[in-house]
C-alpha positions in Angstrom: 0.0 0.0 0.0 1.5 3.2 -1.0 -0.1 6.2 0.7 -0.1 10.2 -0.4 0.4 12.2 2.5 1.4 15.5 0.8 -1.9 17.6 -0.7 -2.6 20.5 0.9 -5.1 21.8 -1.5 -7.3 18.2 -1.4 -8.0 16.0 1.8 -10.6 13.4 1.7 -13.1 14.0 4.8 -14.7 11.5 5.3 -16.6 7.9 4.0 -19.6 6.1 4.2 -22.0 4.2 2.4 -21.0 4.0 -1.4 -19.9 7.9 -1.3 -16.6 10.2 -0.2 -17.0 13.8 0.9 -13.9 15.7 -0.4 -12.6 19.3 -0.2 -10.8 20.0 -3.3 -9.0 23.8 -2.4 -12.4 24.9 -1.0 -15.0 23.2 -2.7 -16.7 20.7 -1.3 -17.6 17.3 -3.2 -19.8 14.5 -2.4 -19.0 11.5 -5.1 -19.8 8.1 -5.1 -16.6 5.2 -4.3 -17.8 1.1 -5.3 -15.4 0.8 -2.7 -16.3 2.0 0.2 -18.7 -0.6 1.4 -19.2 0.9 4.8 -21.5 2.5 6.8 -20.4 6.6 7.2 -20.5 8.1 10.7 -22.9 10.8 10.1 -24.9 11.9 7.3 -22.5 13.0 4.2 -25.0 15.5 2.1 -25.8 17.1 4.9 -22.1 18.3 5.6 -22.0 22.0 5.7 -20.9 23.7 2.7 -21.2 21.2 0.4 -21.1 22.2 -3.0 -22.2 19.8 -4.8 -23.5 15.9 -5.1 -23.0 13.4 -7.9 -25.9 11.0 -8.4 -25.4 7.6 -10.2 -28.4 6.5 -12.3 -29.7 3.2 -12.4 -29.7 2.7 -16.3 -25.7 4.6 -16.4 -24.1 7.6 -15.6 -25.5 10.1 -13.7 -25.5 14.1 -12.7 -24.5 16.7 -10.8 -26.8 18.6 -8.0 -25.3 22.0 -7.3 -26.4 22.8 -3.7 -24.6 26.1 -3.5 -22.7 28.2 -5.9 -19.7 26.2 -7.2 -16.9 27.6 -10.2 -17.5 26.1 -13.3 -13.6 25.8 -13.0 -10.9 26.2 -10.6 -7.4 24.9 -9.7 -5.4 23.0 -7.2 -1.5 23.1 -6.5 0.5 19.8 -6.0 4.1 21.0 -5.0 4.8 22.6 -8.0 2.3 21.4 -9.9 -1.3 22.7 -11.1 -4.4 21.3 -12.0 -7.4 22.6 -13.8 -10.5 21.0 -12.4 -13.9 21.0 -12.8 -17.5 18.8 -12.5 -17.3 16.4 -15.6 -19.3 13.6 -16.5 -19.1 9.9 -14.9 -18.4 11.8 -11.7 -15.0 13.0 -12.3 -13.0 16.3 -11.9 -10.0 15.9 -14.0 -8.0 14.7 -11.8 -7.1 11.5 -9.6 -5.5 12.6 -6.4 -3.7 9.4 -5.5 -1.5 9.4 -8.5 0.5 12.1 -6.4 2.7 9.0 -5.5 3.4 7.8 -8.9 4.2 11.5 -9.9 7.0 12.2 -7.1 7.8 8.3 -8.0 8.5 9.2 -11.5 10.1 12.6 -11.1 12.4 11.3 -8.6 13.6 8.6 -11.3 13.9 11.0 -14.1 15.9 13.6 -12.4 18.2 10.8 -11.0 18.6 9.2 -14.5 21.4 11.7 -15.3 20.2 11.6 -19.4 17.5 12.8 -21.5 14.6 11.0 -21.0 11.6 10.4 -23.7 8.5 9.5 -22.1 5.5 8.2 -23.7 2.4 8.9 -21.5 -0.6 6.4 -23.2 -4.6 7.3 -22.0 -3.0 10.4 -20.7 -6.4 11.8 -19.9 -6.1 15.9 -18.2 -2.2 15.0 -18.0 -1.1 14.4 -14.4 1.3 12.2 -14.9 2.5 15.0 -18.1 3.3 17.6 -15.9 4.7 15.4 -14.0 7.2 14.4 -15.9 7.8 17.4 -18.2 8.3 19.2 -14.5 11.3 17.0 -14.1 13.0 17.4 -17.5 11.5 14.7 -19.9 10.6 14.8 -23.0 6.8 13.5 -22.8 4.2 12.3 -26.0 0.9 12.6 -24.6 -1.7 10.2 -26.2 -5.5 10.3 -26.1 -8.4 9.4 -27.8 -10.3 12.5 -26.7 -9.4 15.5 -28.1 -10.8 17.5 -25.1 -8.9 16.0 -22.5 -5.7 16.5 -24.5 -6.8 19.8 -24.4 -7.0 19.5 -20.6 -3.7 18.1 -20.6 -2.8 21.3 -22.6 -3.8 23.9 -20.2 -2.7 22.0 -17.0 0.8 22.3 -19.0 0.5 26.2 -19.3 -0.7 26.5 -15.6 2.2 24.4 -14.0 4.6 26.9 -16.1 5.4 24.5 -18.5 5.1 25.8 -21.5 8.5 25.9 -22.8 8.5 21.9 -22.3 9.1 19.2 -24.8 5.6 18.1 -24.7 4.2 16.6 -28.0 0.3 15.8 -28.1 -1.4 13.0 -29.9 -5.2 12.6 -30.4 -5.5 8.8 -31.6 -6.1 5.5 -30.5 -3.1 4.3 -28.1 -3.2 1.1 -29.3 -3.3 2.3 -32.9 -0.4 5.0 -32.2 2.1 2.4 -30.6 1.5 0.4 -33.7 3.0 2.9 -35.7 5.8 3.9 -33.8 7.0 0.1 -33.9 7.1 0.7 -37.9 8.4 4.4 -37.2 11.3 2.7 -35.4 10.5 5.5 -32.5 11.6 4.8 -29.2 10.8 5.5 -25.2 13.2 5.4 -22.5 9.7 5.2 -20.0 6.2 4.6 -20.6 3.2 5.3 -18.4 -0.4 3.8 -19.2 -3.8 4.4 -17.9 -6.1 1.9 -19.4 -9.9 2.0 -19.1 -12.0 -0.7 -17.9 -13.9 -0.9 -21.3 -13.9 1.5 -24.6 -14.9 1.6 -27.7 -12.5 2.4 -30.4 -13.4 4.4 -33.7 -14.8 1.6 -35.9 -16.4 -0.3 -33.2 -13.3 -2.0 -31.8 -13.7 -3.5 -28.1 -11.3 -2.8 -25.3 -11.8 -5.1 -22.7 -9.0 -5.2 -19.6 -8.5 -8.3 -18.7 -8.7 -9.1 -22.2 -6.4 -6.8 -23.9 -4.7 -5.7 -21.3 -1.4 -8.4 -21.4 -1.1 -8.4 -25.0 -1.0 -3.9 -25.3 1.4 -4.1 -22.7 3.8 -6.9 -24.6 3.2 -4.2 -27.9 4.4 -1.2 -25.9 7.7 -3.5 -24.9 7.8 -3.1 -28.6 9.0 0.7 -28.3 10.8 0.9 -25.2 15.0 2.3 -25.8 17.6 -0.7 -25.3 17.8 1.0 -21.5 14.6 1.4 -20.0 13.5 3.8 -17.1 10.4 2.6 -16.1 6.9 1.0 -17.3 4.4 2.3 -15.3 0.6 0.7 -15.1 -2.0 2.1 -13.9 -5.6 0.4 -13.0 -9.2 1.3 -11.5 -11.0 -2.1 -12.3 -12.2 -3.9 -9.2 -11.0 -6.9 -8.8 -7.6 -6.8 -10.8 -5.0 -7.1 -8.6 -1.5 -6.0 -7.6 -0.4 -9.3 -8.1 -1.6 -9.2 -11.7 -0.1 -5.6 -12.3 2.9 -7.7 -11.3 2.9 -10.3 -13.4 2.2 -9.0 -16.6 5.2 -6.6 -16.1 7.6 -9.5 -14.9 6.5 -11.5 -18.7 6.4 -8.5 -20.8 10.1 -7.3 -19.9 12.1 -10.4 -19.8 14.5 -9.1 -22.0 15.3 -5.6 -19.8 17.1 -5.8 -16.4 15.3 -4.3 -13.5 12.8 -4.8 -10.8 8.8 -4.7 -10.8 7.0 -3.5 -7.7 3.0 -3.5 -7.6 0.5 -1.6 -5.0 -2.1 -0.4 -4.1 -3.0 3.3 -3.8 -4.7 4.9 -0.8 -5.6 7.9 0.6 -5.9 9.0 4.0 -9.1 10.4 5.7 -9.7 12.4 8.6 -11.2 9.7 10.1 -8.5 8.3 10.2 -8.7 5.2 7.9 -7.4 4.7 4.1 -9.4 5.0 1.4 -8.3 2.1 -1.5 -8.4 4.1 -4.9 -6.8 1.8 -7.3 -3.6 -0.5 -8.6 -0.3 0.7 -9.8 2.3 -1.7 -11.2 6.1 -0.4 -12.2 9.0 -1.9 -13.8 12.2 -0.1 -13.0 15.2 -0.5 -15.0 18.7 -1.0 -13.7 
């Protein structure tokens, strides 16, 4: 378990039945968590200044209730980094607060690599792990399908003070992309991958996780330098496992020297438990 203990402009409040109440730099957030299967203390909505509650439906998705003003937009600060954030769809903000570990995790290895480092950054979504990484001195090709959230990943660039950065971004289908970097003879000295649980691709291709996931993985082996930095994997699917994030990293690099650690990421709460908010596997290169 690897925990993030360093936001000050986020904290998780507290849990309880299906839902977590968060302050996110001043606004409050109500959102619901499959994972916490626990009862909460006290009633959630009712927490004083909350600003707003997501509702899942029962046929998908859901919505927003705004119970006092909120900003259509705002920011929050990570170190050095910032984030534009706001109420999107499927309950999200832009941003996945626990990754703060895999950020200082991967700045900490590119500044000590001592060379120029190209990253490739797959499902980059809004681009945390991007600034990240382009904070620390990489090179970084940021790939998503969506052409908004590159455009996210754009502005959270320009906020962090990073526009003078090598940051080159891709709207295409990762998959798709990889494929033609292997033909390209282009190569990554790290790569960093968010896969969803299930997508759709263009012309009706079907992404399923468990399915799909070992063989992309073996394809992006495919593009990584003859000295590799680190593979990083990132998952939200209930059920898949550290242990799996492990494995699949031992197989796929074989052929590269260097150690695979997988965990799972947490956040504390002021109630003084941790909150479980996904799997990270990495393989670190000698």
């Amino acid at each position: 378990m690897k925990l993030t203990n360093d936001w000050k402009d986020y904290k998780v409040i507290a849990t309880g039945d299906g839902e977590k109440l968060e302050n996110w730099n001043g606004v409050i957030l109500l959102r619901p968590d499959p994972q916490v299967i626990w009862h909460s203390k006290s009633n959630l909505s009712k927490y004083k200044g909350l600003n707003a509650w997501y509702h899942r439906s029962e046929t998908g998705g859901g919505a927003w209730e705004f119970l006092k003003k909120t900003p259509e937009e705002w920011t929050v600060s990570y170190k050095n980094l910032k984030f534009s954030l706001k109420t999107m769809g499927f309950k999200h903000t832009g941003l996945f607060p626990e990754q703060a570990y895999n950020w200082d995790k991967m700045i900490e290895l590119i500044k000590g690599a001592g060379r120029e480092i190209n990253v490739l950054n797959l499902f980059g979504y809004t681009g945390g792990a991007t600034v990240a990484c382009a904070s620390a001195g990489a090179s970084v090709c940021h790939v998503d399908a969506a052409k908004n959230m590159v455009d996210r990943c754009k502005e959270n660039i320009r906020l962090s003070g990073l526009e003078n950065a090598h940051v080159r971004y891709i709207v295409d289908d990762c998959t798709k992309f990889v494929t033609r970097e292997i033909k390209r003879g282009h190569k990554y000295d790290a790569i960093i991958m968010d896969p969803p649980s299930y997508g759709r691709g263009s012309n009706g291709e079907v992404w399923k996780l468990e399915d799909n996931l070992f063989d992309f993985v073996k394809l992006c082996a495919e593009v990584l330098s003859d000295k590799p930095l680190f593979v990083l994997i990132n998952s939200y699917t209930t059920g898949l496992g550290a242990t799996v994030l492990e494995n699949i990293l031992k197989l796929t690099m074989e052929k590269h020297k260097g150690n695979v650690e997988a965990y799972e990421l947490c956040l504390p709460t002021e109630e003084g438990i941790c909150l479980p908010c996904g799997t990270s596997g990495i393989f670190i290169g000698e």
